[in-house]
PQR file with spaces between the fields and no chain letter, atoms N, CA, C, O and H, PARSE charges and radii, in Angstrom:
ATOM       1  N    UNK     1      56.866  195.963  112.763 -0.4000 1.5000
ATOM       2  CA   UNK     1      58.278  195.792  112.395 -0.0000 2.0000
ATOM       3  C    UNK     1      58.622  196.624  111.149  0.5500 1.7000
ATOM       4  O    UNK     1      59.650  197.297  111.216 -0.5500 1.4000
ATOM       5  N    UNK     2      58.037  196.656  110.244 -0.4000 1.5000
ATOM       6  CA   UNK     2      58.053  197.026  108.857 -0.0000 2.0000
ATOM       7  C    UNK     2      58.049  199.032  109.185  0.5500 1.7000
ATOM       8  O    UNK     2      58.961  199.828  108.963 -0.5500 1.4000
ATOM       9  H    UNK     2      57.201  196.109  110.190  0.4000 1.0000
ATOM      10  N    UNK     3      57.118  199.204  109.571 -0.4000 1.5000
ATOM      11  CA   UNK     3      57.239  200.761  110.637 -0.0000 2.0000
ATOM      12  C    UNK     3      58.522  201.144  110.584  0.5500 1.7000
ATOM      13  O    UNK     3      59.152  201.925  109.870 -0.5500 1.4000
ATOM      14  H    UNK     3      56.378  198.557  109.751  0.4000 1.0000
ATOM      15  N    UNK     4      58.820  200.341  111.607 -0.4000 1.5000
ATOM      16  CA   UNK     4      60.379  200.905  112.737 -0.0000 2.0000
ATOM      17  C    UNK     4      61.671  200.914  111.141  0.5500 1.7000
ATOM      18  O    UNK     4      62.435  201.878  111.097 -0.5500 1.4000
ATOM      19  H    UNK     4      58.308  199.706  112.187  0.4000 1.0000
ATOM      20  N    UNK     5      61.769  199.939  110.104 -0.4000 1.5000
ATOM      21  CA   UNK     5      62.695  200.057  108.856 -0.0000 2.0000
ATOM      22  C    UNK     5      62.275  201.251  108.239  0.5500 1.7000
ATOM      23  O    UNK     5      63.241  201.790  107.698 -0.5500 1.4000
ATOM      24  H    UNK     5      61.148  199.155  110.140  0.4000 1.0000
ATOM      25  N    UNK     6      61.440  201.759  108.126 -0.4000 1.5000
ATOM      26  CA   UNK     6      60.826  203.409  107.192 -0.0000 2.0000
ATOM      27  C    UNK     6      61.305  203.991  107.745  0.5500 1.7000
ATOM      28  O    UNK     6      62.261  204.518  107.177 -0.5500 1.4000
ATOM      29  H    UNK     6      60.655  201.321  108.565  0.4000 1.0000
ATOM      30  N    UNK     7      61.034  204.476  109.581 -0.4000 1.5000
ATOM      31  CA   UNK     7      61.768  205.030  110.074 -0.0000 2.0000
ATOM      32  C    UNK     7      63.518  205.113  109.943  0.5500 1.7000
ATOM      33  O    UNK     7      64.137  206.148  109.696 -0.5500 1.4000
ATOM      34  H    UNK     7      60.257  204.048  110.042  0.4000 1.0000
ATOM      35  N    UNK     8      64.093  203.831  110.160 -0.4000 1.5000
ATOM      36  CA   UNK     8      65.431  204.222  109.906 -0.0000 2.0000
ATOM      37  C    UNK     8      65.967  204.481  108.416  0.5500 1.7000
ATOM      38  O    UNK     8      67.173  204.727  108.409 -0.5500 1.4000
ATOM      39  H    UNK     8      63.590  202.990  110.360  0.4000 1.0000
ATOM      40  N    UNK     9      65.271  204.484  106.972 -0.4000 1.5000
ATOM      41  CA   UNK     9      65.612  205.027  105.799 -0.0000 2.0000
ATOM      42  C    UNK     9      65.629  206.129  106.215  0.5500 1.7000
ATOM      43  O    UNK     9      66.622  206.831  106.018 -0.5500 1.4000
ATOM      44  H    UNK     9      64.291  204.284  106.978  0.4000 1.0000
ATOM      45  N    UNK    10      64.383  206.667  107.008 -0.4000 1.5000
ATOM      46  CA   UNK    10      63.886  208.413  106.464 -0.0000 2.0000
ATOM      47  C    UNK    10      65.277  209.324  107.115  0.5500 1.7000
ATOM      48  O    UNK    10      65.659  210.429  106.731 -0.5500 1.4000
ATOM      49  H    UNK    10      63.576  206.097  107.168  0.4000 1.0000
ATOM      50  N    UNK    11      66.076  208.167  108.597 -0.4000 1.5000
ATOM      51  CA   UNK    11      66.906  208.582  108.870 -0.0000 2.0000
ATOM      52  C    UNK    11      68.208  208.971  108.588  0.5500 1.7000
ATOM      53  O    UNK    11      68.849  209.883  109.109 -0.5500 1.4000
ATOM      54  H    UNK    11      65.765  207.270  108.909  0.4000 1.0000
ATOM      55  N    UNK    12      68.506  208.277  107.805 -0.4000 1.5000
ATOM      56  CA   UNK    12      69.975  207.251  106.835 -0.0000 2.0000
ATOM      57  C    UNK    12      69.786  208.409  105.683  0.5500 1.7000
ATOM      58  O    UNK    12      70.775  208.961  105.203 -0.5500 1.4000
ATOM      59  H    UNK    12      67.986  207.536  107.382  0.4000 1.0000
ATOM      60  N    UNK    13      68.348  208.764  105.240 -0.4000 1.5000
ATOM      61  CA   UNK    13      68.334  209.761  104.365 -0.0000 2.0000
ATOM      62  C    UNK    13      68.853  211.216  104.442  0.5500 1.7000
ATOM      63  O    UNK    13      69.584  211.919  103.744 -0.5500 1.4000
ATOM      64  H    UNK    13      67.544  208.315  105.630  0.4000 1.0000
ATOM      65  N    UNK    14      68.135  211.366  105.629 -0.4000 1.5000
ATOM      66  CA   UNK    14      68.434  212.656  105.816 -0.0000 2.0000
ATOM      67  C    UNK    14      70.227  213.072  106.457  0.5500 1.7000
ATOM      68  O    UNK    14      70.634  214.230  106.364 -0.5500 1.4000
ATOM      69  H    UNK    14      67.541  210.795  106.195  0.4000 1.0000
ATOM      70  N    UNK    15      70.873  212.257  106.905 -0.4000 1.5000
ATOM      71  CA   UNK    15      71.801  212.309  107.053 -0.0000 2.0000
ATOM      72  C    UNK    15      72.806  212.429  106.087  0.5500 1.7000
ATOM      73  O    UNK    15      73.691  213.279  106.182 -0.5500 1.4000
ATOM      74  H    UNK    15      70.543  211.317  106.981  0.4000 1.0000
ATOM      75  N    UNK    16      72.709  211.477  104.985 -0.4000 1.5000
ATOM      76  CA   UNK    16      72.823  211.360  103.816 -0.0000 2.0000
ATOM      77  C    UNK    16      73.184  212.794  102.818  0.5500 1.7000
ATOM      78  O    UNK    16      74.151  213.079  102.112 -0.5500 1.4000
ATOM      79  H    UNK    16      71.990  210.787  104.908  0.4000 1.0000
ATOM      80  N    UNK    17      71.726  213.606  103.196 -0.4000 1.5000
ATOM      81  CA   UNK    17      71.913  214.531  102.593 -0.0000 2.0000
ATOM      82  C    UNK    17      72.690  215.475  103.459  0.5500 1.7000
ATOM      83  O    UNK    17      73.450  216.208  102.826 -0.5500 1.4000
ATOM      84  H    UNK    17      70.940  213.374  103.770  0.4000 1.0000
ATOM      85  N    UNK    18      72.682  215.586  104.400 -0.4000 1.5000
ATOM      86  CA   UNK    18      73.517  216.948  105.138 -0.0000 2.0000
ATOM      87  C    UNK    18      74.766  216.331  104.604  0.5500 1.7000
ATOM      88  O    UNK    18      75.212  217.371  104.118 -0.5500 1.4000
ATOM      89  H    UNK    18      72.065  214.990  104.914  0.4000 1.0000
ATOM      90  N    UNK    19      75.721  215.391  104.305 -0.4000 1.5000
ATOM      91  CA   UNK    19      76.471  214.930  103.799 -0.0000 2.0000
ATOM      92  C    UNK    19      76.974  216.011  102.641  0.5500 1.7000
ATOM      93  O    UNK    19      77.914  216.800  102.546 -0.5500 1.4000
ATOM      94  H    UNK    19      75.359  214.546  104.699  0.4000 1.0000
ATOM      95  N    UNK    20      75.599  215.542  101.630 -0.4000 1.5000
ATOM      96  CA   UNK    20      75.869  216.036  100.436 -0.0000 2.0000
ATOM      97  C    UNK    20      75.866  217.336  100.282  0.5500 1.7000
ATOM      98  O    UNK    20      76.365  217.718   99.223 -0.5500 1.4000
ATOM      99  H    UNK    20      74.835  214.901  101.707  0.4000 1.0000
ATOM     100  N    UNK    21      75.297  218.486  101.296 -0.4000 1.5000
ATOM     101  CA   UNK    21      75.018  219.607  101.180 -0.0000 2.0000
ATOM     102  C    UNK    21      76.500  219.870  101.942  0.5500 1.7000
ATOM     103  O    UNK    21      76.719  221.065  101.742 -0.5500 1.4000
ATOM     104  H    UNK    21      74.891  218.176  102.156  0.4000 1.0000
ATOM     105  N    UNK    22      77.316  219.463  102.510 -0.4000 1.5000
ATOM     106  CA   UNK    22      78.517  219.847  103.123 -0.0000 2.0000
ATOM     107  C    UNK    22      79.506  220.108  101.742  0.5500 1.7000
ATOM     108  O    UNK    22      80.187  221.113  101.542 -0.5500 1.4000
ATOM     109  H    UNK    22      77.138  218.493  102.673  0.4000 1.0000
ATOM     110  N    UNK    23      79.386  218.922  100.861 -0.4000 1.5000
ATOM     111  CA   UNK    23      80.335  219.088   99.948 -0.0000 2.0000
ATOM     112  C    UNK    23      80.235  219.939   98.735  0.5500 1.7000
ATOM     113  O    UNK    23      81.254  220.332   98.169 -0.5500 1.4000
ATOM     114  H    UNK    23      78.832  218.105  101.024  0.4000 1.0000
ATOM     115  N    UNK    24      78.876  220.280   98.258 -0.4000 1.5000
ATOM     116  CA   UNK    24      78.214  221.486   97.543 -0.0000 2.0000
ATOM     117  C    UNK    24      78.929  222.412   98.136  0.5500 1.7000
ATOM     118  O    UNK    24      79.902  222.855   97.526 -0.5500 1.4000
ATOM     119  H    UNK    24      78.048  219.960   98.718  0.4000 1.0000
ATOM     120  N    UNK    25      78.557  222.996   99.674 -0.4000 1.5000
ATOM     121  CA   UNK    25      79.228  224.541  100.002 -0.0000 2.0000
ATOM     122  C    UNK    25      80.616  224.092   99.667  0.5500 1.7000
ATOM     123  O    UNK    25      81.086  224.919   98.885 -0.5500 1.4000
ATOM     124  H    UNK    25      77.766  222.636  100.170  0.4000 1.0000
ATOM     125  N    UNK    26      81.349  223.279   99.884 -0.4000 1.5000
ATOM     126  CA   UNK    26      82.927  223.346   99.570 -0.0000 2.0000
ATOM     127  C    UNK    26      83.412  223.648   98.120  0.5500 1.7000
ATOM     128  O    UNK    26      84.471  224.106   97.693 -0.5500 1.4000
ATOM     129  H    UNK    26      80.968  222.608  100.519  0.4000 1.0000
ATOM     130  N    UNK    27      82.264  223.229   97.513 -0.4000 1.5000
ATOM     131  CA   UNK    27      82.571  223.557   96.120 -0.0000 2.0000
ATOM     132  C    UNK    27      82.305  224.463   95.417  0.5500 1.7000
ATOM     133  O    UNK    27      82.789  224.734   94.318 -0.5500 1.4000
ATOM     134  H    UNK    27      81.404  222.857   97.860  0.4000 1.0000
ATOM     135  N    UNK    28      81.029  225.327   96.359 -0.4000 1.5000
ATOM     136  CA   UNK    28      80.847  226.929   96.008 -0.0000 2.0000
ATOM     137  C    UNK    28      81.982  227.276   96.292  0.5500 1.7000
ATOM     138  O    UNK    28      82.726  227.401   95.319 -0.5500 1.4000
ATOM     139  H    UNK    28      80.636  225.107   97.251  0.4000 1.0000
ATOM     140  N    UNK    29      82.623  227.587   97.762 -0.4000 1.5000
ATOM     141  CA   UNK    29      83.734  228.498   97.953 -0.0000 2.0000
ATOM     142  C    UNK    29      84.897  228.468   97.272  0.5500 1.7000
ATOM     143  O    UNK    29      85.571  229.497   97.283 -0.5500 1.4000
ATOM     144  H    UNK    29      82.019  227.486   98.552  0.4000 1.0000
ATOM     145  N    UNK    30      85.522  226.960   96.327 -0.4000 1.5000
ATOM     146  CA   UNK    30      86.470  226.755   95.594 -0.0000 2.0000
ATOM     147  C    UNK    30      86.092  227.473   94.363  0.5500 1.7000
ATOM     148  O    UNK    30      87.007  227.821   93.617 -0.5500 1.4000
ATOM     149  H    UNK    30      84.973  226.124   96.319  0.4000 1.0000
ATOM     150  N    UNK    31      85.047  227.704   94.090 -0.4000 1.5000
ATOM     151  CA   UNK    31      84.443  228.153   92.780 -0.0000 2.0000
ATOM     152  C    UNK    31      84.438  229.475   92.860  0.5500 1.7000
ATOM     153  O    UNK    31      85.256  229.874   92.031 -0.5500 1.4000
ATOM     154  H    UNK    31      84.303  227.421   94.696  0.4000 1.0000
ATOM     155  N    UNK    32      83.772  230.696   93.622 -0.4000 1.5000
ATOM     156  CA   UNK    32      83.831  231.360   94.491 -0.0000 2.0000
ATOM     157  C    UNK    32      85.334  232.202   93.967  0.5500 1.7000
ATOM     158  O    UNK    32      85.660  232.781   92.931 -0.5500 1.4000
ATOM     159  H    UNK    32      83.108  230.372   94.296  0.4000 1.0000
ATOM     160  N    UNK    33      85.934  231.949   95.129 -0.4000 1.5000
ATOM     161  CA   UNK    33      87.894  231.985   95.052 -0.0000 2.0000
ATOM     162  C    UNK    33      88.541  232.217   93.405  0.5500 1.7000
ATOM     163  O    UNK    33      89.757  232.258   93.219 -0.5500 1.4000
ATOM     164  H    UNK    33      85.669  231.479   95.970  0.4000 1.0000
């Protein structure tokens, strides 16, 4: 049981970050400009 919860952090994580890396490039190109 304890398994299968690691698994869904590592998931929640990584999603997480493509998140955060979306709003970085938005803020290069405003910067950028």
């Amino acid at each position: 049981m304890g398994s299968v919860v690691k698994k869904r952090r590592k998931r929640m994580a990584k999603k997480k970050h493509r998140k955060l890396l979306k709003k970085t490039r938005i803020q290069r190109r405003r910067q950028g400009k």
